[in-house]
DSSP file (Angstrom, degrees, kcal/mol; ACC not computed):
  #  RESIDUE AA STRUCTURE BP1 BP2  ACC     N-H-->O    O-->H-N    N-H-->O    O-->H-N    TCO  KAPPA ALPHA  PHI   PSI    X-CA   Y-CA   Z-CA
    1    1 A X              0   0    0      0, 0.0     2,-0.3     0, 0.0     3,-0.1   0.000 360.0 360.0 360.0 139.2  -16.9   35.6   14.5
    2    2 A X        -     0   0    0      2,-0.1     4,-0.2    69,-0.1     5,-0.1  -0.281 360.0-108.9  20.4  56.9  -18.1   38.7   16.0
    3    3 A X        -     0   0    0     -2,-0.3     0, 0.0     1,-0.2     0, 0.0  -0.219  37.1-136.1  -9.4 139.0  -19.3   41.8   13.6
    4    4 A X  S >  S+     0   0    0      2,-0.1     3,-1.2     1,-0.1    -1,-0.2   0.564  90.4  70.3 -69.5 -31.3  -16.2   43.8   14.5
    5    5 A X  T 3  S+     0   0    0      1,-0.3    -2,-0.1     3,-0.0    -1,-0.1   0.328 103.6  37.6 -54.2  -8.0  -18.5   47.0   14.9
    6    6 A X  T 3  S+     0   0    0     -4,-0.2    -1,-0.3     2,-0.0     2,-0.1   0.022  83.6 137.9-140.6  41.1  -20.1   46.1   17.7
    7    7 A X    <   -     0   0    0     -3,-1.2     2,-0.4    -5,-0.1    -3,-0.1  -0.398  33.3-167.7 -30.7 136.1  -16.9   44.4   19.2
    8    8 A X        +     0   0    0     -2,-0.1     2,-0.3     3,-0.0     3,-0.1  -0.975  26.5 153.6-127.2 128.8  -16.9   45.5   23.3
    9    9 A X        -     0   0    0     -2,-0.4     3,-0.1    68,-0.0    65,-0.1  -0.913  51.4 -84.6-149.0 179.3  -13.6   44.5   24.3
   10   10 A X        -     0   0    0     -2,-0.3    67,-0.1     1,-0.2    64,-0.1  -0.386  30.9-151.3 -72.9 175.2  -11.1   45.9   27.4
   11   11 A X  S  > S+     0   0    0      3,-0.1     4,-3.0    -3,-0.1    -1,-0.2   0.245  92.8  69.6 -84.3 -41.6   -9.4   48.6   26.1
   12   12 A X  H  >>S+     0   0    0      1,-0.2     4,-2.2     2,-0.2     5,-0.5   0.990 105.1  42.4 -45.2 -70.8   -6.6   47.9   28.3
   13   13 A X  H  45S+     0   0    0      1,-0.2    -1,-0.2     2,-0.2     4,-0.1   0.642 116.0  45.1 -57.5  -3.1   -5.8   44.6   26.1
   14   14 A X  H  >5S+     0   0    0      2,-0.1     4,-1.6    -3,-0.1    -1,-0.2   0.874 118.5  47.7-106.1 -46.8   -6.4   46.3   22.4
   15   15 A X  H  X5S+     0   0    0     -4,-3.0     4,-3.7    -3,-0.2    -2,-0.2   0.860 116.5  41.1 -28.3 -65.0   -4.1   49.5   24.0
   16   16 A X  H  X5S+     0   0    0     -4,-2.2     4,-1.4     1,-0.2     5,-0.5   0.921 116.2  56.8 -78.8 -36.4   -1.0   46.8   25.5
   17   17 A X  H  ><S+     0   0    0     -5,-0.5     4,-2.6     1,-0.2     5,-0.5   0.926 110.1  38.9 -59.8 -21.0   -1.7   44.9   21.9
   18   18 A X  H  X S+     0   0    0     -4,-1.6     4,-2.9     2,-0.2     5,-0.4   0.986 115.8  56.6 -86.2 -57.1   -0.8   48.1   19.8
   19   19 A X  H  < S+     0   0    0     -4,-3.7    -1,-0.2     1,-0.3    -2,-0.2   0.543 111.2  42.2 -47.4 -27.3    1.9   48.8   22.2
   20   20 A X  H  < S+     0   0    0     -4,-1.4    -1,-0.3     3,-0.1    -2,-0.2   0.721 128.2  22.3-110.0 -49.4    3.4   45.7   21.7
   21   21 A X  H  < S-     0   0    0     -4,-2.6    -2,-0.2    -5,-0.5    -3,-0.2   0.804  98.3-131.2-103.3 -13.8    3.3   45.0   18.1
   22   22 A X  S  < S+     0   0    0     -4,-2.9     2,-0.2    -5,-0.5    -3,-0.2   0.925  74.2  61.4  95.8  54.2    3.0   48.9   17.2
   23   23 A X  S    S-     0   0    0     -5,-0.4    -1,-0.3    -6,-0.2    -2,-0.2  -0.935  78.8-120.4 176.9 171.2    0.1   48.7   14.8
   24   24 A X  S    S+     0   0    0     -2,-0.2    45,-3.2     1,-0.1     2,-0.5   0.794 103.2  64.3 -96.0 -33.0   -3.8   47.6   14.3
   25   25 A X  E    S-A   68   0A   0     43,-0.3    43,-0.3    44,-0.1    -1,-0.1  -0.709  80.1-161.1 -97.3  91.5   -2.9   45.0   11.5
   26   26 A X  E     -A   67   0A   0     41,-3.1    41,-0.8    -2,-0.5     2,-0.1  -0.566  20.1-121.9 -71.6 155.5   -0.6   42.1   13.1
   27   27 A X  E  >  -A   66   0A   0     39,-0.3     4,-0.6    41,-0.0    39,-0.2  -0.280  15.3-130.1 -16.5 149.7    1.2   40.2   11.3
   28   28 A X  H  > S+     0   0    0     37,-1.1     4,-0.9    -2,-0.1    38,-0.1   0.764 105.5  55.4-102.7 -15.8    0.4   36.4   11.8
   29   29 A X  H  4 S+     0   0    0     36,-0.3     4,-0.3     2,-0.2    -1,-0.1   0.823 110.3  44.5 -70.6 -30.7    4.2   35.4   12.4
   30   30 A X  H  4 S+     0   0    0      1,-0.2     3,-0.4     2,-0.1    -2,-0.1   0.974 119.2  43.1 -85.3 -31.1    4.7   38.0   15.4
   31   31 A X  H >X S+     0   0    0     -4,-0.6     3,-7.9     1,-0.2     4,-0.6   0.762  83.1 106.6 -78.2 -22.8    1.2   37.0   17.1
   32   32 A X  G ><>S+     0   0    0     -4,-0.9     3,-6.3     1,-0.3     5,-1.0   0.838  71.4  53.2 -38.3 -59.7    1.7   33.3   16.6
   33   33 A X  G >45S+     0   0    0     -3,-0.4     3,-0.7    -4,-0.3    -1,-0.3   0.683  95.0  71.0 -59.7   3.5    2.5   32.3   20.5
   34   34 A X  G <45S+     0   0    0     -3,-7.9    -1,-0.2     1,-0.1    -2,-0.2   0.488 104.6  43.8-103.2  25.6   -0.7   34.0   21.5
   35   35 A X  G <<5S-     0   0    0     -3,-6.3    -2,-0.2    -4,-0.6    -1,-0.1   0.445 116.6-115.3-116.2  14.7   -2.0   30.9   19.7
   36   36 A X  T < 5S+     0   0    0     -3,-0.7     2,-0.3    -4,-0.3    -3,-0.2   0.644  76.6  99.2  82.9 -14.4    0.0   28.7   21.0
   37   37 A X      < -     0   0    0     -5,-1.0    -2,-0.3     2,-0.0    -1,-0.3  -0.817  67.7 -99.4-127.6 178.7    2.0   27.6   17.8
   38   38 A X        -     0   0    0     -2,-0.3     4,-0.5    -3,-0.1    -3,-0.1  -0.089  46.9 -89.0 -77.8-160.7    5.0   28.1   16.2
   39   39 A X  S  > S+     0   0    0      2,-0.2     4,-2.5     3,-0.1    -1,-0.1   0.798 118.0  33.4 -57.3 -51.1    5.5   30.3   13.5
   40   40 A X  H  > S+     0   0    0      1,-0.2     4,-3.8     2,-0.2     5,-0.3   0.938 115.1  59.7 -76.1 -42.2    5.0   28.5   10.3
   41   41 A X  H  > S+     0   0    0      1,-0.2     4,-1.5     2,-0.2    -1,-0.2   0.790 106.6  49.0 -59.0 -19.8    2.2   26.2   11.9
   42   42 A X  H  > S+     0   0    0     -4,-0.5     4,-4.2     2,-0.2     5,-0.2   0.903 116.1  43.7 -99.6 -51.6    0.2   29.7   12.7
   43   43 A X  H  X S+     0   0    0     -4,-2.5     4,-1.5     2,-0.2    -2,-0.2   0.833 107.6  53.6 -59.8 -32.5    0.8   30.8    8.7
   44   44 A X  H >X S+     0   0    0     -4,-3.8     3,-1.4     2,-0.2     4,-1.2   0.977 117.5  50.0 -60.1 -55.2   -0.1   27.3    7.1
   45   45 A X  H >X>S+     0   0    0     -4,-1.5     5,-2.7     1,-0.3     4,-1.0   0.907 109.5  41.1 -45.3 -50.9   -3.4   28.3    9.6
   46   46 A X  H ><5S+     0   0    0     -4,-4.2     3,-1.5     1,-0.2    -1,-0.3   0.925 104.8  65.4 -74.6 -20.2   -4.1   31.5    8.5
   47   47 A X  H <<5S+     0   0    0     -4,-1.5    -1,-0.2    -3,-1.4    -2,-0.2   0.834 118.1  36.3 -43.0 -46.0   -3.5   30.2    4.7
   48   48 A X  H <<5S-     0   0    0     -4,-1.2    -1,-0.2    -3,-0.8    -2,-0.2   0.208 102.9-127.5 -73.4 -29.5   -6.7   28.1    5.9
   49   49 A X  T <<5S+     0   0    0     -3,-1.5     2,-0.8    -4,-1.0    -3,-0.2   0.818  71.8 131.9  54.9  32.1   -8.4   30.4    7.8
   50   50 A X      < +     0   0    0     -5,-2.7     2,-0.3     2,-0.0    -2,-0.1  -0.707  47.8 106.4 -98.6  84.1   -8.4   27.3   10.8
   51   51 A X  S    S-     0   0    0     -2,-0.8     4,-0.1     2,-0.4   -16,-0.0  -0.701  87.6-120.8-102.6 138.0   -7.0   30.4   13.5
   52   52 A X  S    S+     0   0    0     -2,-0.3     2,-0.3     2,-0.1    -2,-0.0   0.477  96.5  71.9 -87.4  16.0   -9.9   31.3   15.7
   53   53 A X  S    S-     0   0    0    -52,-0.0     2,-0.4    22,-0.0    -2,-0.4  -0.753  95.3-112.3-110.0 177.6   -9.5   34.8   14.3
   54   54 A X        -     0   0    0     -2,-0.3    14,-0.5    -4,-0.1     2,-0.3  -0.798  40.3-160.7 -99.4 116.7  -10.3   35.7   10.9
   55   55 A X  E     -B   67   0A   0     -2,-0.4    12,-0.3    -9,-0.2     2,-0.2  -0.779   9.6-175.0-112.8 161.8   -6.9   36.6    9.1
   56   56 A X  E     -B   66   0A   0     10,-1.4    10,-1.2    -2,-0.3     2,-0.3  -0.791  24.2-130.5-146.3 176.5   -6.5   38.5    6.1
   57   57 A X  E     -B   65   0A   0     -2,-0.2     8,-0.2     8,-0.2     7,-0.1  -0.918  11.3-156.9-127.8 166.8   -4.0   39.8    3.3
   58   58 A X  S    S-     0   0    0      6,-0.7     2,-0.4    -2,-0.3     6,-0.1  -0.175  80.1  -9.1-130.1  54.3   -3.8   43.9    2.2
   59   59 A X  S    S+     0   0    0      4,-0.2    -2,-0.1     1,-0.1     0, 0.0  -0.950 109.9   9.8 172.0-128.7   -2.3   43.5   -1.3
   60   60 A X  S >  S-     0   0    0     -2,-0.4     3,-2.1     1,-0.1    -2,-0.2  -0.234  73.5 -97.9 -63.3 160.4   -0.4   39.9   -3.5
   61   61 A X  T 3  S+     0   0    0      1,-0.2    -1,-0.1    -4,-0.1    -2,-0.0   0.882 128.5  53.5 -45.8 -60.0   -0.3   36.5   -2.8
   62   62 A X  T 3  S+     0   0    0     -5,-0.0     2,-0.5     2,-0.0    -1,-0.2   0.573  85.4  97.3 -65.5  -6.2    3.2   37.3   -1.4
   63   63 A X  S <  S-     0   0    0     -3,-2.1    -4,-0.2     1,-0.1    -5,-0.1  -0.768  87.4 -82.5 -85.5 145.5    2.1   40.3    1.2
   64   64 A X        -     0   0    0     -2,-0.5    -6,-0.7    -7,-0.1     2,-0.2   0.379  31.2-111.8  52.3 103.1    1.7   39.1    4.7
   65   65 A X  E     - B   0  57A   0     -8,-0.2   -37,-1.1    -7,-0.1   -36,-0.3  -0.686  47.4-177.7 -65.6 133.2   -1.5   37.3    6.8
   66   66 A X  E     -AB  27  56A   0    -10,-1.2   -10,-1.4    -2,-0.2     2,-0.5  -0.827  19.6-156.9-129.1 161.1   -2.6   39.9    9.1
   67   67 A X  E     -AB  26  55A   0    -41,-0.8   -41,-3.1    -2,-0.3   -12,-0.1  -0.958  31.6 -99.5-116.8 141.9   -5.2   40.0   11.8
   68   68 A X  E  >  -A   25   0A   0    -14,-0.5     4,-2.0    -2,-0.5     5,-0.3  -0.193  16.2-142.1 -42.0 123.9   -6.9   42.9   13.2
   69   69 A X  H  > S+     0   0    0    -45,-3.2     4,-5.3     2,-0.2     5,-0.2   0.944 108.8  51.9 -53.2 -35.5   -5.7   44.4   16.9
   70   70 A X  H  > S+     0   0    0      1,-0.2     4,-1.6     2,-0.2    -1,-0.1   0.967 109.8  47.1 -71.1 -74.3   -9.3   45.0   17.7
   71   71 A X  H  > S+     0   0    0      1,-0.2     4,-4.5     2,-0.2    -1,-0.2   0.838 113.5  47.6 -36.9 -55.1  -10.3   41.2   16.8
   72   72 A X  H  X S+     0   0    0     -4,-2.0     4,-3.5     2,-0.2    -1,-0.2   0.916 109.0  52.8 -56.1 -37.3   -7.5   39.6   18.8
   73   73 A X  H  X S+     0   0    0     -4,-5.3     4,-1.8    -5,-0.3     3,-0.5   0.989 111.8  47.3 -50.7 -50.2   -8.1   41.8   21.9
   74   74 A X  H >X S+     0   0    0     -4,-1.6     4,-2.2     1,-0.3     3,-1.5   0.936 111.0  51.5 -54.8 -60.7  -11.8   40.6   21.7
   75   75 A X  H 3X S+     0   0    0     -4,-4.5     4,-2.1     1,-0.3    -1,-0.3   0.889 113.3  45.4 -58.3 -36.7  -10.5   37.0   21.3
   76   76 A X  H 3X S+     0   0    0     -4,-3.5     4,-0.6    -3,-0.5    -1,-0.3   0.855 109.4  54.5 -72.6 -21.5   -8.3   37.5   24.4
   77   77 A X  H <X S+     0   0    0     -4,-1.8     4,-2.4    -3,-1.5    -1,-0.2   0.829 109.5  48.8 -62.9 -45.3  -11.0   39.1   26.3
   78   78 A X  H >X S+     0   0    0     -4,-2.2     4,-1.3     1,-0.3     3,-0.6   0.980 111.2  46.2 -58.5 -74.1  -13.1   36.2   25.6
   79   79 A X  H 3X S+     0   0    0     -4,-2.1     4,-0.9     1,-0.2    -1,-0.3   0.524 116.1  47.1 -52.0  -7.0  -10.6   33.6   26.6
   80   80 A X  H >X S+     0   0    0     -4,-0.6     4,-1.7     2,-0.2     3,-1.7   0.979 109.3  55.5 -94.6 -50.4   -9.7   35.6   29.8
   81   81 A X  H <X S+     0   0    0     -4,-2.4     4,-1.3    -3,-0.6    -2,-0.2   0.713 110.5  43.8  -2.7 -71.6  -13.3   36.0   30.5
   82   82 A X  H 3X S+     0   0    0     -4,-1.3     4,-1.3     2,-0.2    -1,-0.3   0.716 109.8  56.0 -71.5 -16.0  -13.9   32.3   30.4
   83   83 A X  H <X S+     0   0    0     -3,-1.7     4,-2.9    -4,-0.9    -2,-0.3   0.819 110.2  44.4 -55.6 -54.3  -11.0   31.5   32.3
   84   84 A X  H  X S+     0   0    0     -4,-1.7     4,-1.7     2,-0.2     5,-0.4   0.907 110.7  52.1 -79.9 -22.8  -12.1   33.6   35.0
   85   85 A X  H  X S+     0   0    0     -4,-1.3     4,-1.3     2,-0.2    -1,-0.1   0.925 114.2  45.8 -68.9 -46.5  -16.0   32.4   35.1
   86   86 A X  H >X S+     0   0    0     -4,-1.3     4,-2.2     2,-0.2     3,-1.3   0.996 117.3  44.5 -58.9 -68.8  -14.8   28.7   35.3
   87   87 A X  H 3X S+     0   0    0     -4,-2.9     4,-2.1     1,-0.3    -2,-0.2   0.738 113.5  50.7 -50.1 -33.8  -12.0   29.8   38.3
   88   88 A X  H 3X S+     0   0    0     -4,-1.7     4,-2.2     2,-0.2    -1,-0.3   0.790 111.4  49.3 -95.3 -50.4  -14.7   31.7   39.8
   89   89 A X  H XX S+     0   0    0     -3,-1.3     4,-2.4    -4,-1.3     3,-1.3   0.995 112.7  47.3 -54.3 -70.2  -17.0   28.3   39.5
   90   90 A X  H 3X S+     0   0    0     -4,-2.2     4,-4.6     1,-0.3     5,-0.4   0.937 107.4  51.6 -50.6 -42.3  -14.5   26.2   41.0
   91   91 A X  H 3X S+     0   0    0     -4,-2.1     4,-0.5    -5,-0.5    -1,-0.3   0.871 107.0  51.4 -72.8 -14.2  -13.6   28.0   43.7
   92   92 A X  H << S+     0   0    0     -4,-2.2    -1,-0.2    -3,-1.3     4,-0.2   0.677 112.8  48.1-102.1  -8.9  -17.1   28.5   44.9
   93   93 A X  H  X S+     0   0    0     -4,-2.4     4,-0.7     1,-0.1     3,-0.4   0.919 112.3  54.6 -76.1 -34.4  -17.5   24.6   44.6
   94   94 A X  H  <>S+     0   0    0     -4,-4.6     5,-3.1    -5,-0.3     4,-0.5   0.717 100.1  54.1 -60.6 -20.4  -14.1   24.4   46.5
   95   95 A X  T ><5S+     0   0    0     -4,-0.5     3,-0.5    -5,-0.4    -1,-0.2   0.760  94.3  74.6-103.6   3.8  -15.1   26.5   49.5
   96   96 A X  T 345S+     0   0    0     -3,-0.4     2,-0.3    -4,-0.2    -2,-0.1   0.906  99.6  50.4 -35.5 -92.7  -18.3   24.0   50.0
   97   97 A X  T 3<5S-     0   0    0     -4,-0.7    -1,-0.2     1,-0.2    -2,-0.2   0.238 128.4-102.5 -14.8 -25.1  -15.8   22.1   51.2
   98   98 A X  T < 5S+     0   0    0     -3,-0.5     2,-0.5    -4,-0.5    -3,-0.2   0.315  96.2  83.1 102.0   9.3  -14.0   24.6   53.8
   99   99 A X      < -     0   0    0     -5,-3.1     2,-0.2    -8,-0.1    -3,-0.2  -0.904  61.2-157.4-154.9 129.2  -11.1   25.4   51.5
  100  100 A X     >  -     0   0    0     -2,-0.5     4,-1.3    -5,-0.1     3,-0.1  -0.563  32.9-117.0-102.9 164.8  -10.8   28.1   48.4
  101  101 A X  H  > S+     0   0    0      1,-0.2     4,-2.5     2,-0.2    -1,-0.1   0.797 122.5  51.9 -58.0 -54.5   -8.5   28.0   45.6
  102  102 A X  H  > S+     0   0    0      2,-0.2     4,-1.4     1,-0.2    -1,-0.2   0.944 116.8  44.9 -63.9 -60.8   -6.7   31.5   46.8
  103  103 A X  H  4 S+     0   0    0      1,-0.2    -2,-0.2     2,-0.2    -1,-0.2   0.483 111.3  55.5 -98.3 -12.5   -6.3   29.4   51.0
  104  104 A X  H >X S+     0   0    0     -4,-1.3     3,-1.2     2,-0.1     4,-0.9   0.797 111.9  40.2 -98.3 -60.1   -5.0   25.9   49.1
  105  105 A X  H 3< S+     0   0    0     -4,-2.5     3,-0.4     1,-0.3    -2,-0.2   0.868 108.5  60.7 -65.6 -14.7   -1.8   28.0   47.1
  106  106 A X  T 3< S+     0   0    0     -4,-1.4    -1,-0.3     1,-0.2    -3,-0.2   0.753 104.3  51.5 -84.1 -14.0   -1.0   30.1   50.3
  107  107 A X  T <4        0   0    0     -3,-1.2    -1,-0.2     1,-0.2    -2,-0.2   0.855 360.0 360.0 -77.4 -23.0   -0.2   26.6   52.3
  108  108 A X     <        0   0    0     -4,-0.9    -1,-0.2    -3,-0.4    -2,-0.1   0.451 360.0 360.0 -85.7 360.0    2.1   25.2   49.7
């Protein structure tokens, strides 16, 4: 992962993440669906460290898996990031072709 100091991530996304869980330090049970699993599957993970963030505890064996707001944004950034490079790929193989991505969902 990412030194965290020289993270560059939206702001926007680190901003709506504090908004949302109201803190820098997540819990790994409230963030779990932005991994795609349930609850417990997301804690056996972070137990494991297998989560593609780096999770941590701030006290006992009993307190809490946490990840960083800062880290997650960056991990969503990334994933949106590559999501848009690929769409951005396709569509410009699609409009070879006479027909973009954007001119194929307005028909249906």
């Amino acid at each position: 992962m990412t030194d965290p100091k020289t993270i560059e991530t939206d702001s926007r996304t680190l901003f709506l993440l504090l908004a949302e869980f109201g803190t820098g330090y997540i819990p790994v049970d409230k963030c779990a669906h932005h991994f795609g699993m349930e609850t417990e599957e997301a804690k056996r993970a972070a137990k494991r460290q297998a989560l593609p963030v780096p999770t941590f505890r701030l006290g006992s064996q009993k307190s809490p898996w946490l990840i960083s707001a800062e880290i997650l944004a960056f991990y969503i950034d990334t994933k949106r990031k590559a999501a848009e490079d690929e769409w951005a790929k396709l569509r410009c193989s699609l409009r070879g072709g006479g027909v973009t991505i954007v001119e194929h969902h307005a028909k249906k």
